[in-house]
VEXKOL-752854 format. One record per residue: x, y, z of N, C-alpha, C, CB in turn; residue in one letter. Coordinates in steps of 0.1 Angstrom, whole numbers, padded with zeros to 4 digits, always signed. Glycine has a CB too. Layout:
BEGIN
XYZXYZXYZXYZA...
END
This chain:
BEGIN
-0213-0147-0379-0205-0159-0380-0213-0170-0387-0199-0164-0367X-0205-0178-0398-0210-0192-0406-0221-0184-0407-0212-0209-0398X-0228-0178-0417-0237-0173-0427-0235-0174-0444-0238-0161-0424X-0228-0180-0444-0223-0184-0461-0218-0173-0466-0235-0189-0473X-0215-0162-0462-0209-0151-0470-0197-0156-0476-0205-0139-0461X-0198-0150-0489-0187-0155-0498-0179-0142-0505-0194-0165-0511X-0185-0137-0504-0180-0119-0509-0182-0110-0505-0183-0114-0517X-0176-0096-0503-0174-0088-0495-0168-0079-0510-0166-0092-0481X-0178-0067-0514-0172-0060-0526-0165-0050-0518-0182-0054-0538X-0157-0039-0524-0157-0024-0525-0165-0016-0517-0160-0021-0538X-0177-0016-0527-0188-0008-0520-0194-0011-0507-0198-0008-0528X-0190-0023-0505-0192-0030-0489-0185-0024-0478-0188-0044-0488X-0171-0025-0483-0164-0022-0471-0160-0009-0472-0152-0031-0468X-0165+0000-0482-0166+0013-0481-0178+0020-0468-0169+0016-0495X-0186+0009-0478-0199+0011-0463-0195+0012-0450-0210-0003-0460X-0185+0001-0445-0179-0007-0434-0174+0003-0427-0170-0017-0437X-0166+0010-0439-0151+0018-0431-0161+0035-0428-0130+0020-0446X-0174+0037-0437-0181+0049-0435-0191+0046-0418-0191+0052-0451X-0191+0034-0415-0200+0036-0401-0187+0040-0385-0210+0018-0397X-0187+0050-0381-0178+0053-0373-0180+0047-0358-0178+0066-0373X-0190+0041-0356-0194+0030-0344-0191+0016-0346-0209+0029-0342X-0184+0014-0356-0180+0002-0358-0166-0003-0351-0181+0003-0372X-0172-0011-0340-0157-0016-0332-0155-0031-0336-0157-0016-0314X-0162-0039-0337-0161-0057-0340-0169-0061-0351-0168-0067-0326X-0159-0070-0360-0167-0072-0367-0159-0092-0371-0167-0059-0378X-0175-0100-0370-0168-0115-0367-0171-0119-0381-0176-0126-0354X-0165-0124-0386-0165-0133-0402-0165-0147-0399-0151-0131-0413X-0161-0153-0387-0159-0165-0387-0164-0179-0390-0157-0164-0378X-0162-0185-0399-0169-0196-0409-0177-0192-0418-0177-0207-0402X-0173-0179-0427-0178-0180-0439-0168-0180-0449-0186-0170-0442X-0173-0186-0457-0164-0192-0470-0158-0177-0480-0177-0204-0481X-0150-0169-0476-0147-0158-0484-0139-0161-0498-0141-0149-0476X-0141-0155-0509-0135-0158-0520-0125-0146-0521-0146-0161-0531X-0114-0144-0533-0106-0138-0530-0107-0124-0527-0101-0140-0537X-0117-0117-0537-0120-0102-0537-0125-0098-0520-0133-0099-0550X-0134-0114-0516-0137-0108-0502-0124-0110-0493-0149-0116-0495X-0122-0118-0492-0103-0115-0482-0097-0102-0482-0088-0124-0489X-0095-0099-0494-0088-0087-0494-0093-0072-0493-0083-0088-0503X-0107-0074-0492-0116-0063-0488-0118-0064-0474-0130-0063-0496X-0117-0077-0467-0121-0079-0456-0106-0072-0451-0126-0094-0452X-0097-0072-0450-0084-0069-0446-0083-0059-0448-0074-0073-0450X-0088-0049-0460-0088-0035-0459-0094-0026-0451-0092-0032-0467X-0106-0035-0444-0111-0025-0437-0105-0021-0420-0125-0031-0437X-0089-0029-0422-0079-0020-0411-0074-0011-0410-0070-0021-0408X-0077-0007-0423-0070+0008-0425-0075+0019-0422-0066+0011-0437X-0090+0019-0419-0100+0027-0415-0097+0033-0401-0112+0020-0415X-0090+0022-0393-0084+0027-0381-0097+0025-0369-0080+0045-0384X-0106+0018-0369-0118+0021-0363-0120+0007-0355-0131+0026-0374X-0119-0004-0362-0123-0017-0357-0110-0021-0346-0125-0028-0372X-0115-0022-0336-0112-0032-0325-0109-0051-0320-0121-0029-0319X-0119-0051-0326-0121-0070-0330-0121-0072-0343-0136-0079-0325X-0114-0079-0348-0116-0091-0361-0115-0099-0365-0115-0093-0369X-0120-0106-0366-0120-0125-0365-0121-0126-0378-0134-0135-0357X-0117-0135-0384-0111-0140-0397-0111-0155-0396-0095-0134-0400X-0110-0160-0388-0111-0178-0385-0119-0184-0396-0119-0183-0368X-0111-0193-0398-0114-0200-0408-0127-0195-0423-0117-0211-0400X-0121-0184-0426-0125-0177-0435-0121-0179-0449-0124-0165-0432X-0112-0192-0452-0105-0193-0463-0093-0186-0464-0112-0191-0472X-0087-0183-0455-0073-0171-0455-0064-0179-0463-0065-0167-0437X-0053-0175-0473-0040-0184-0474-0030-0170-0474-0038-0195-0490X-0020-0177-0479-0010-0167-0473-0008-0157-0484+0005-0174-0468X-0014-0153-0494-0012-0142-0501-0024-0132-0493-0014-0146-0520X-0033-0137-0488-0047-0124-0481-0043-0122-0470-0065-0129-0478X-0033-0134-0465-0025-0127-0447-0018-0121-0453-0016-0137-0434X-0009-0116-0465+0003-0106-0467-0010-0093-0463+0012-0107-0486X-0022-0090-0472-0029-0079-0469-0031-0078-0454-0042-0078-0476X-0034-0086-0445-0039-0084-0436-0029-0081-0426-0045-0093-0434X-0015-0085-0428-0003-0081-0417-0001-0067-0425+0015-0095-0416X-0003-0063-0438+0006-0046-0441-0007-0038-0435+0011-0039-0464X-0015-0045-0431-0027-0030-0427-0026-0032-0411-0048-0031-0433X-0026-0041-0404-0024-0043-0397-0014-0035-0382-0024-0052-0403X-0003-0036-0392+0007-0033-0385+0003-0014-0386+0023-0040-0393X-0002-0011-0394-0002+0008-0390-0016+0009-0386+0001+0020-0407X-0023-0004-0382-0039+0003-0375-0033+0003-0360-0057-0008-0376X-0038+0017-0356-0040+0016-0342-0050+0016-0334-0035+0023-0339X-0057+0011-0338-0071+0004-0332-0075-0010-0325-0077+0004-0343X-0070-0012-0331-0070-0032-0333-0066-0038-0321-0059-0039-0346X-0073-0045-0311-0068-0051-0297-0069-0068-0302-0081-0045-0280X-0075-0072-0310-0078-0085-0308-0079-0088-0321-0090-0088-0299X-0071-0095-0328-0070-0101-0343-0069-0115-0341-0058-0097-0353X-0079-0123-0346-0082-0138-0347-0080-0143-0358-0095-0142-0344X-0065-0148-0365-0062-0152-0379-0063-0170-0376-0046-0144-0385X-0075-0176-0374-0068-0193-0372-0075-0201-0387-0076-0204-0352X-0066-0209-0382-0068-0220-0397-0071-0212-0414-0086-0232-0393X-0055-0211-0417-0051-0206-0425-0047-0217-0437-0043-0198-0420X-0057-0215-0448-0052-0227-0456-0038-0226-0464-0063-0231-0467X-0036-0237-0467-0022-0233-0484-0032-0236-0498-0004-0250-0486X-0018-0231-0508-0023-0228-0523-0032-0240-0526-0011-0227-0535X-0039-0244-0538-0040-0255-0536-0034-0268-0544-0050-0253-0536X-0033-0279-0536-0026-0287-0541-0009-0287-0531-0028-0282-0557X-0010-0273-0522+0004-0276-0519+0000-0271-0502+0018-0266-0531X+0009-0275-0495+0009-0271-0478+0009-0257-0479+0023-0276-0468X+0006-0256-0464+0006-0243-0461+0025-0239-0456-0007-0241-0446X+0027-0227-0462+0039-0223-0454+0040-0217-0444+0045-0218-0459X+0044-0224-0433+0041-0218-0420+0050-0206-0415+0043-0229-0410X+0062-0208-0425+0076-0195-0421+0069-0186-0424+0092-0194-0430X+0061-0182-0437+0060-0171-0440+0046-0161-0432+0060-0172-0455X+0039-0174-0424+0027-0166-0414+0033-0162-0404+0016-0173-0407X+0044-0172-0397+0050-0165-0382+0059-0153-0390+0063-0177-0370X+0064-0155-0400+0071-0140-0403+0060-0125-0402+0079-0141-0422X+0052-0127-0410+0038-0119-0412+0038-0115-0396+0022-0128-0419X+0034-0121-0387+0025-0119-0375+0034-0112-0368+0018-0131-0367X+0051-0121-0369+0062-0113-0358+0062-0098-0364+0079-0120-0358X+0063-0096-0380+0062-0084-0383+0057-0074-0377+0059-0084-0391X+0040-0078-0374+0029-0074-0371+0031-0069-0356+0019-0084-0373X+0037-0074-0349+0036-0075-0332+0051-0064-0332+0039-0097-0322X+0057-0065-0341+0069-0056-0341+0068-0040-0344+0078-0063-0351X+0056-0037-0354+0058-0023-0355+0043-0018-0352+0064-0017-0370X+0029-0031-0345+0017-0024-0343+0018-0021-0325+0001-0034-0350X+0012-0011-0317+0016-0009-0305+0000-0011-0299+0026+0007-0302X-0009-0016-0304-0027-0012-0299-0031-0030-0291-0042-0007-0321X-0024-0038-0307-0031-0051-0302-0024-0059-0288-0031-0063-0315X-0036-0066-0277-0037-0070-0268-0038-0085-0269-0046-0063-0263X-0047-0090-0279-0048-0105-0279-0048-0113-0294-0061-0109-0271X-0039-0123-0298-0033-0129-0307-0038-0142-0307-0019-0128-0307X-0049-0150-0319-0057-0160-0319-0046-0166-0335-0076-0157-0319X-0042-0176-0331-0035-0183-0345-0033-0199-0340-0017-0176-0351X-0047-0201-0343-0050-0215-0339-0049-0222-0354-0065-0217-0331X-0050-0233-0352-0050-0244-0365-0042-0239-0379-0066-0247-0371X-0026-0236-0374-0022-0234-0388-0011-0238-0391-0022-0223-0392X-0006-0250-0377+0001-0258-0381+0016-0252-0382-0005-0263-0393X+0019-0244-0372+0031-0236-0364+0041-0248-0361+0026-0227-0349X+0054-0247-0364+0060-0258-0357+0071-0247-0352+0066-0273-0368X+0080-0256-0342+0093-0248-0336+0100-0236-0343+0105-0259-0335X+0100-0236-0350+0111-0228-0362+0101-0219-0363+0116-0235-0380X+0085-0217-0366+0081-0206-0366+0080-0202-0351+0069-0206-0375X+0079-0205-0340+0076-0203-0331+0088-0195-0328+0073-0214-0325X+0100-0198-0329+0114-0190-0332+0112-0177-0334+0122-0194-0343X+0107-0176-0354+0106-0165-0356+0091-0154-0348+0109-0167-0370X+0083-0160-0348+0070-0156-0337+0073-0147-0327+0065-0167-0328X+0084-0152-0319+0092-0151-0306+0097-0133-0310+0109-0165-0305X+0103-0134-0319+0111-0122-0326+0100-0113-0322+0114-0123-0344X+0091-0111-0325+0083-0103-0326+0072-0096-0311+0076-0110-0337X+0072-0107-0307+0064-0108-0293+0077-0102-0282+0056-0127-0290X+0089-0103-0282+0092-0101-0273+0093-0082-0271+0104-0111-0273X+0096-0077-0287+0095-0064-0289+0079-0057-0292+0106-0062-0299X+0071-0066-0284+0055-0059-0281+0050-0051-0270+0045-0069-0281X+0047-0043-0264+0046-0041-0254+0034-0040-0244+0052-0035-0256X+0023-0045-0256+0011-0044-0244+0001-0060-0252-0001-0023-0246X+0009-0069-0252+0000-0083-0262+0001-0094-0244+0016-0094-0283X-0014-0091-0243-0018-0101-0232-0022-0114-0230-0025-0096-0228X-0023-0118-0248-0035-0131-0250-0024-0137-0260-0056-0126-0259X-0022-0145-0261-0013-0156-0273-0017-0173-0274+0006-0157-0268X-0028-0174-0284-0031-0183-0283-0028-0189-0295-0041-0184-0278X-0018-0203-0291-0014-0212-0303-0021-0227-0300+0002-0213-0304X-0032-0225-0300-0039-0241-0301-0041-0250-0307-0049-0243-0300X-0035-0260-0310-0039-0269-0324-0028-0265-0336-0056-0264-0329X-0018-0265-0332-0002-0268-0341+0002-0276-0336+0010-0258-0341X+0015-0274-0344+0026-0285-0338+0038-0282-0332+0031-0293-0347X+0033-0272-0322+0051-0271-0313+0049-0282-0302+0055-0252-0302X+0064-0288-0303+0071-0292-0294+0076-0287-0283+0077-0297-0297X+0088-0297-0275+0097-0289-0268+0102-0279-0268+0104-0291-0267X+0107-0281-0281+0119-0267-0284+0110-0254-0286+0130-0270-0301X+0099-0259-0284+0093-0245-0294+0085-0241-0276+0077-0249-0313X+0083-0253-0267+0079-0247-0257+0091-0237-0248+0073-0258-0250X+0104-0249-0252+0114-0237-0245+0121-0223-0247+0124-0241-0243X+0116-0218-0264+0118-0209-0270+0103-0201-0261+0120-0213-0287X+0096-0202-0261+0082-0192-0256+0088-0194-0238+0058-0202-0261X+0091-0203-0233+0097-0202-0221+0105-0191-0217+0103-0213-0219X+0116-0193-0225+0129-0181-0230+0123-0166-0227+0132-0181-0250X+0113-0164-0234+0109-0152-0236+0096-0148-0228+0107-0152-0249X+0090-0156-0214+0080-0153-0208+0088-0140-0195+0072-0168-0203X+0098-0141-0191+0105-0131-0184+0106-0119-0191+0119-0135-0180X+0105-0116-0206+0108-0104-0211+0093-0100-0218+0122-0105-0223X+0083-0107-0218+0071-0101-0222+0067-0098-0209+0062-0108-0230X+0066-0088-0204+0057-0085-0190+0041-0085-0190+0061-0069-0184X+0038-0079-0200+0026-0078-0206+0017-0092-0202+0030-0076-0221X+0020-0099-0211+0017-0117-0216+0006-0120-0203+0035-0131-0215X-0002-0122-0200-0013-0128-0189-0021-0144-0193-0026-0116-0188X-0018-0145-0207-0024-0158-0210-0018-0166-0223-0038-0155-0212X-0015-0182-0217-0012-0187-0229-0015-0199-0233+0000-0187-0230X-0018-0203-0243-0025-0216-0247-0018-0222-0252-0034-0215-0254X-0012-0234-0248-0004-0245-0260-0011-0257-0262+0012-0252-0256X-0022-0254-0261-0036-0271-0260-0033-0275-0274-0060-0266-0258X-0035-0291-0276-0033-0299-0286-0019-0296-0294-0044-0298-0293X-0012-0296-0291+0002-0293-0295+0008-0311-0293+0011-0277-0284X+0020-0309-0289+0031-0323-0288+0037-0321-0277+0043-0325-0299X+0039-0310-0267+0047-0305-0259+0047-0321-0248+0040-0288-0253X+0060-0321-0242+0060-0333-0235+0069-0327-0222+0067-0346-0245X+0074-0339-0217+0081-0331-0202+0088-0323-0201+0088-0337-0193X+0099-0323-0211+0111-0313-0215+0107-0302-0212+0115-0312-0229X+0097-0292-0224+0090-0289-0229+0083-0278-0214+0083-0302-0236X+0071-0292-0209+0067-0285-0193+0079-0280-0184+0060-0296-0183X+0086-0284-0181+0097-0284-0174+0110-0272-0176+0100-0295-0177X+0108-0268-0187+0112-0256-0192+0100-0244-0191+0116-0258-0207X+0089-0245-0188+0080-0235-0188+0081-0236-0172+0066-0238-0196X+0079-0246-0168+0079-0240-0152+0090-0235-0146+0076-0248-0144X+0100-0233-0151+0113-0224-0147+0113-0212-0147+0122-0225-0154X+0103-0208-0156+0104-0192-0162+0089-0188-0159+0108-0190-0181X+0078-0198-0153+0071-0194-0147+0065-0181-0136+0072-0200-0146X+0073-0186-0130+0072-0177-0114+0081-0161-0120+0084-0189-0096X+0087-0162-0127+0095-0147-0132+0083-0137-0143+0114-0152-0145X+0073-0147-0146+0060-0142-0156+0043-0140-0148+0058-0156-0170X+0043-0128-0155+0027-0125-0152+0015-0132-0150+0023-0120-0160X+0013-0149-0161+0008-0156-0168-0004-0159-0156+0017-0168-0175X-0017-0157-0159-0025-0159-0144-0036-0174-0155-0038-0138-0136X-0036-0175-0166-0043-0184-0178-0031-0194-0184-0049-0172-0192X-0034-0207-0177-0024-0214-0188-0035-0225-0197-0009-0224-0177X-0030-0229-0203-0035-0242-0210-0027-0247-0216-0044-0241-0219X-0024-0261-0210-0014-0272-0217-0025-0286-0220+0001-0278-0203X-0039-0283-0224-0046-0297-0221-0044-0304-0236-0064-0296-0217X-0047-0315-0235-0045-0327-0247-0029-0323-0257-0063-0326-0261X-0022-0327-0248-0008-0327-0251-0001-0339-0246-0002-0317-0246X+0017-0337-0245+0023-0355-0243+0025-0356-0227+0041-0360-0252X+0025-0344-0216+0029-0344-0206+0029-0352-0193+0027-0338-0206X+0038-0362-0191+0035-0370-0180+0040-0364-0169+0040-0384-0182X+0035-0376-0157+0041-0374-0143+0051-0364-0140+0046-0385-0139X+0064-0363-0147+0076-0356-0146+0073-0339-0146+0086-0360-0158X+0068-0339-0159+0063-0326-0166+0049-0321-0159+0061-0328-0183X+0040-0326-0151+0032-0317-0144+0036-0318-0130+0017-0319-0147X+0044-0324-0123+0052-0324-0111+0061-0307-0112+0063-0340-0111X+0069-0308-0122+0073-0295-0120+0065-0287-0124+0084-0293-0126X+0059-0280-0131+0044-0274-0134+0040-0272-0117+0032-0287-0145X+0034-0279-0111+0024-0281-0100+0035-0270-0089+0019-0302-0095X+0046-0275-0090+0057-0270-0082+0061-0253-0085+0071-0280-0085X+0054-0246-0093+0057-0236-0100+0050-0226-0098+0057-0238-0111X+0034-0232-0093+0025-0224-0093+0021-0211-0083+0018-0232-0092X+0029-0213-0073+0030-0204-0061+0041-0198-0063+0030-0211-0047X+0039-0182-0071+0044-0171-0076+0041-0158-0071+0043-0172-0087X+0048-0148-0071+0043-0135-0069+0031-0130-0075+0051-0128-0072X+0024-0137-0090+0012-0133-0099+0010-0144-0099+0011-0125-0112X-0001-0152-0085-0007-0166-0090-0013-0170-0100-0014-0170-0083X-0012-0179-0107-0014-0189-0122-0034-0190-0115+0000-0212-0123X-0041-0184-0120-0055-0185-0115-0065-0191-0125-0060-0173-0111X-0059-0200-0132-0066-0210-0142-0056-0221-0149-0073-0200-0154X-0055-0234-0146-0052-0245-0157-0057-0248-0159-0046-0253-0157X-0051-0255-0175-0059-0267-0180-0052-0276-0183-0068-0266-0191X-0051-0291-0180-0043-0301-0181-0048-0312-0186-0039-0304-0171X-0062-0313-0187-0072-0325-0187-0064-0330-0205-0094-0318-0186X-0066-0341-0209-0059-0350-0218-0046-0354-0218-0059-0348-0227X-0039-0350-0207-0022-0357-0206-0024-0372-0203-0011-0350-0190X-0012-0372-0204-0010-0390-0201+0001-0393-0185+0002-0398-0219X-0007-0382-0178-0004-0383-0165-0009-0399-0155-0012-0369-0161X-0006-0395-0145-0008-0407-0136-0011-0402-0122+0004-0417-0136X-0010-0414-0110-0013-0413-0097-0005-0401-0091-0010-0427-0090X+0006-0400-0097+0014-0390-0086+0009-0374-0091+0033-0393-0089X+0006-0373-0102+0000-0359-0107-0017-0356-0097-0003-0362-0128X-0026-0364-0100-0037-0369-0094-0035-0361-0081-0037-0384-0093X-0025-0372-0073-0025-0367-0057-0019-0353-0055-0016-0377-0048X-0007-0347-0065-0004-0333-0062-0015-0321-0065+0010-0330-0069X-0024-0328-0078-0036-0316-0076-0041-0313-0069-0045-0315-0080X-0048-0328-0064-0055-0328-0054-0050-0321-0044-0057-0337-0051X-0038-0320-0041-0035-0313-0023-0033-0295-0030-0012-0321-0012X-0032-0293-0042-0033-0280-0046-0048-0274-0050-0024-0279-0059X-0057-0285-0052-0069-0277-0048-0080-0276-0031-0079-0283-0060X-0067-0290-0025-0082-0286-0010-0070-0273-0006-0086-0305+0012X-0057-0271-0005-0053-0264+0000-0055-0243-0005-0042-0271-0001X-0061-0247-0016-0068-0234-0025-0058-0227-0032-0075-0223-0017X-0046-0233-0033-0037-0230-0043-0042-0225-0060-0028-0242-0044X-0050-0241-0062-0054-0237-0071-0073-0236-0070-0046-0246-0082X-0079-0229-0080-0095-0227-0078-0098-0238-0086-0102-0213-0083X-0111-0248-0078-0117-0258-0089-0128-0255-0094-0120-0271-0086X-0130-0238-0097-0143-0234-0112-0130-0232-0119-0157-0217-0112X-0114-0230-0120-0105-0224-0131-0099-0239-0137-0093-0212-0124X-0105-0245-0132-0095-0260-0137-0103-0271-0144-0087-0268-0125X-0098-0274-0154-0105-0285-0162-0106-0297-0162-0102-0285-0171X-0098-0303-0151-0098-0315-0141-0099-0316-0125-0088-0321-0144X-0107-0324-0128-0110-0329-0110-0107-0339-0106-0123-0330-0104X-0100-0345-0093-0100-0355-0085-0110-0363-0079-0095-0352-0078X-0114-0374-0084-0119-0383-0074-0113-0396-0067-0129-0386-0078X-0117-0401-0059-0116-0416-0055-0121-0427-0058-0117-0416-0047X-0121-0434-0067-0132-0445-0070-0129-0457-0061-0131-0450-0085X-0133-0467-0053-0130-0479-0045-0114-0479-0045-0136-0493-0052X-0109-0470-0036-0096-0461-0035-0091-0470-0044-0088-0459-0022X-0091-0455-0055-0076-0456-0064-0086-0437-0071-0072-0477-0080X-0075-0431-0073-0074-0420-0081-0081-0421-0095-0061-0418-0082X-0090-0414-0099-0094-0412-0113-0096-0399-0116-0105-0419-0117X-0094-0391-0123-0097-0381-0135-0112-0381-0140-0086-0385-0147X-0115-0365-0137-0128-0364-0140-0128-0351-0146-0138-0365-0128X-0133-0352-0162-0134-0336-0168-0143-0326-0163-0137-0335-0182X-0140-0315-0163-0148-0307-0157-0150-0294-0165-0143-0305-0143X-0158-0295-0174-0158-0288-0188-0161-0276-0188-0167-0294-0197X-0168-0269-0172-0168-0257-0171-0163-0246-0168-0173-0255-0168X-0151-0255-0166-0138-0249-0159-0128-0238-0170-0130-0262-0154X-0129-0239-0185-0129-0230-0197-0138-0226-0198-0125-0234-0207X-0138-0213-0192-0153-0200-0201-0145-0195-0207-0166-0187-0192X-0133-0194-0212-0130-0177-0216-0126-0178-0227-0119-0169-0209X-0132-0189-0240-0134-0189-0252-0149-0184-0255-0131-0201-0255X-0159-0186-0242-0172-0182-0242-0172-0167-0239-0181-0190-0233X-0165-0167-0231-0162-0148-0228-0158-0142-0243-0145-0144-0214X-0149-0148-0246-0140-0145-0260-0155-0143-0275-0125-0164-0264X-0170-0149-0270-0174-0148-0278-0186-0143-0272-0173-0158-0286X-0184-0137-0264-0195-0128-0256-0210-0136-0253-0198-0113-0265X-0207-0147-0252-0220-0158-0246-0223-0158-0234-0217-0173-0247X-0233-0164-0230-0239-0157-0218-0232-0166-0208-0257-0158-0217X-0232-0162-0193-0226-0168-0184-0237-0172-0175-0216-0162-0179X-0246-0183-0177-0255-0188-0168-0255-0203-0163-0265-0185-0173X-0251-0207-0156-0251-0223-0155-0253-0227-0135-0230-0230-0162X-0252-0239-0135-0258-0243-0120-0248-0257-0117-0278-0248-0120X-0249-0258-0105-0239-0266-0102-0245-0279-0110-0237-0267-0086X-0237-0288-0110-0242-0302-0122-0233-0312-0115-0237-0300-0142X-0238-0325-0123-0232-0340-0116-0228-0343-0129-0244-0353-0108X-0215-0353-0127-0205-0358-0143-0208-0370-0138-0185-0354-0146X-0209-0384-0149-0199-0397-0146-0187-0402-0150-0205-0406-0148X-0181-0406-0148-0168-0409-0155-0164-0425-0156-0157-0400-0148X-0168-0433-0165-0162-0446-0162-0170-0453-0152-0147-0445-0156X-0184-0453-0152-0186-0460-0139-0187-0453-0128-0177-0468-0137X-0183-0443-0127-0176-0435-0111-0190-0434-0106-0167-0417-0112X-0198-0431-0095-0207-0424-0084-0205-0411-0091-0201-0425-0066X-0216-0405-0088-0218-0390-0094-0210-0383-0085-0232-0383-0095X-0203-0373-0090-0194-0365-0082-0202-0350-0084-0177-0366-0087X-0203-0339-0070-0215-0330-0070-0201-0318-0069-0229-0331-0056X-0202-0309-0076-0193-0298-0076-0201-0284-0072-0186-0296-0091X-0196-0276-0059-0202-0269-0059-0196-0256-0068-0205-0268-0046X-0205-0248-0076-0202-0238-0089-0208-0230-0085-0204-0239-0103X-0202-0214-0090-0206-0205-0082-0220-0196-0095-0190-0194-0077X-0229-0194-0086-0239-0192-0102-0237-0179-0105-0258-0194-0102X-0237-0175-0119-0239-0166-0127-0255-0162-0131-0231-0169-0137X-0254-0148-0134-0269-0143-0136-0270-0140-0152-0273-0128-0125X-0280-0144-0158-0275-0141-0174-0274-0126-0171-0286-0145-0188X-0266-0120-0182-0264-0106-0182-0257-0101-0195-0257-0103-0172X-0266-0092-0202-0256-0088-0209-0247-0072-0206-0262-0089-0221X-0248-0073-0196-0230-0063-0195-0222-0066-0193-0225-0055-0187X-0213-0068-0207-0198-0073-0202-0187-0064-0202-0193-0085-0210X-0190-0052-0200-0182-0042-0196-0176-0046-0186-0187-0031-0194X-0181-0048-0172-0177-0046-0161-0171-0061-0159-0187-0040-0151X-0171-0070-0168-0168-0085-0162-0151-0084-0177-0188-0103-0166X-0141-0088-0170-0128-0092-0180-0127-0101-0186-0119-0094-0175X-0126-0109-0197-0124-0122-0205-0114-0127-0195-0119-0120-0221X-0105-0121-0192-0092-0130-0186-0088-0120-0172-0077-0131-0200X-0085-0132-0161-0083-0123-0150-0068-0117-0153-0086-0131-0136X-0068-0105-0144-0061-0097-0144-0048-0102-0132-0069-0083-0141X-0036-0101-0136-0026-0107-0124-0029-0096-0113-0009-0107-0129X-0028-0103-0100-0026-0096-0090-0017-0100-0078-0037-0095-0087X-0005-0092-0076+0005-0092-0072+0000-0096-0053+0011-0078-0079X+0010-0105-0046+0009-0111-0033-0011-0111-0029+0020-0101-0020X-0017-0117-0042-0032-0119-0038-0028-0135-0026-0046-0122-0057X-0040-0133-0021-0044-0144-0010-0045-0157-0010-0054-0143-0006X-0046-0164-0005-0041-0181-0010-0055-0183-0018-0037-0195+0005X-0071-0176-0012-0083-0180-0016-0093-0172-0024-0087-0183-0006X-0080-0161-0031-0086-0155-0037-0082-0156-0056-0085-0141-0029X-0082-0169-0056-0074-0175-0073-0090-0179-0080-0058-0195-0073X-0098-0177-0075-0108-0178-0080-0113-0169-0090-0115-0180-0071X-0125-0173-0099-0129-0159-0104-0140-0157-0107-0124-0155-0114X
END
């Protein structure tokens, strides 16, 4: 990843598609020019690669057309990372014709498990046609849309459809617009879904919209990670976490905000270690110790964290926990 690669010939990805041990392969932040896009996309057809990250590799939507027609007939492929996809230049990106590509994709490939299409500036309407696709998938566990622009409508369209993906275990709408509506429609169709990974952080959601949220969370497949931290929440949100984490509803290593008390009154404290599974997602080590935050002035607040041993086997450790059906009030941890 970010090595300046700018080109990727023929004889390269001939190389590529001739090593038969070849399961992952990360491009992510090199500057690829055209011949390399479309060599890089070829090498799906080989049938062999498992991971491929493409993030911000200079993609536009003529090198995603290659990448969704190979795509859809590899049966290999668990994890395709297409984010921040530019347009021609001089003109926007067209967002219809990526969610068309990807619903395509999710519609006739049966292998992939987790979907990365961050920064490409998705609004409602593609989320629509997105929908199309994901609902007739049958084993896509990961869907992460971070850093677009769905709203409401586009949260109640993925709402719609979380009862008919059984599959689905994780979803990300971080930095989006989503506002109460929006939440409030997700937590309806909550408790009928798998989803044990949410992320709604740095979005519009106030008081209303994580009240019902908070109310949602005690389901047959408990929700065993939020993230909420950047709403424009208040006191009453504050105090319902709080009684959902001393009560162990929810786990405070899975959550990205913490409660404190400052010369009583409620404040908000980030708790930044509470997302590893972008670090899992990039197979970084898992070693840390409990630590002290300030916030505003606040008294240091001491979190006890559970330590990790560096390791590299991550065979036996999951990126994302696995739902587990009537688990224990104190076992949402992970």
């Amino acid at each position: 990843m970010n090595n300046e690669i700018e080109s990727i010939s023929k004889l390269t990805r001939k190389q590529l598609g001739l090593v038969s041990n070849l399961r992952q392969l990360r491009l992510n932040g090199n500057p690829l020019n055209k011949p390399g896009r479309i060599n890089a996309a070829c090498l799906l057809k080989y049938n062999q690669l498992e991971l491929l990250d493409l993030a911000e590799t200079s993609q536009n939507v003529r090198s995603i057309a290659w990448v969704a027609e190979f795509a859809q007939t590899c049966t290999s492929i668990k994890v395709l990372d297409i984010s921040r996809i530019i347009g021609q230049r001089g003109y926007n990106l067209r967002t219809y014709k990526v969610a068309l590509f990807f619903s395509d994709v999710l519609k006739h490939n049966t292998s992939l498990s987790e979907l990365h299409l961050q920064k490409n500036g998705l609004n409602d309407n593609d989320i629509e046609t997105l929908m199309w696709g994901l609902v007739a998938h049958p084993k896509l566990k990961v869907l992460d849309l971070t850093c677009n622009d769905v709203c409401d409508f586009g949260a109640e369209i993925i709402a719609k459809s979380l009862d008919k993906v059984e599959s689905l275990i994780s979803l990300s709408l971080a930095c989006n617009k989503v506002r109460n509506a929006g939440t409030r429609a997700l937590s309806l169709r909550l408790p009928y879904s798998k989803i044990t990974v949410l992320n709604l952080a740095r979005n519009h959601i106030g008081d209303e919209g994580m009240i019902d949220l908070m109310n949602s969370i005690r389901k047959p497949y408990p929700l065993q990670a939020l993230f909420i931290f950047g709403n424009p929440f208040g006191v009453t949100t504050l105090e319902t976490l709080s009684n959902c984490l001393k009560t162990c509803i929810l786990s405070p290593n899975t959550v990205d905000t913490h409660v404190t008390i400052v010369d009583g009154a409620y404040s908000v404290v980030h708790y930044p270690l509470g997302d590893r599974y972008k670090s899992r997602y990039y197979r970084q080590y898992e070693s840390w110790k409990p630590g002290v935050w300030r916030w505003n002035g606040a008294p240091p607040m001491y979190y006890g964290i559970k330590k990790f041993k560096p390791s590299n086997n991550f065979s036996s450790r999951d990126k994302f926990p696995l739902p587990t059906k009537g688990a224990a009030k104190n076992s949402c941890g992970i």
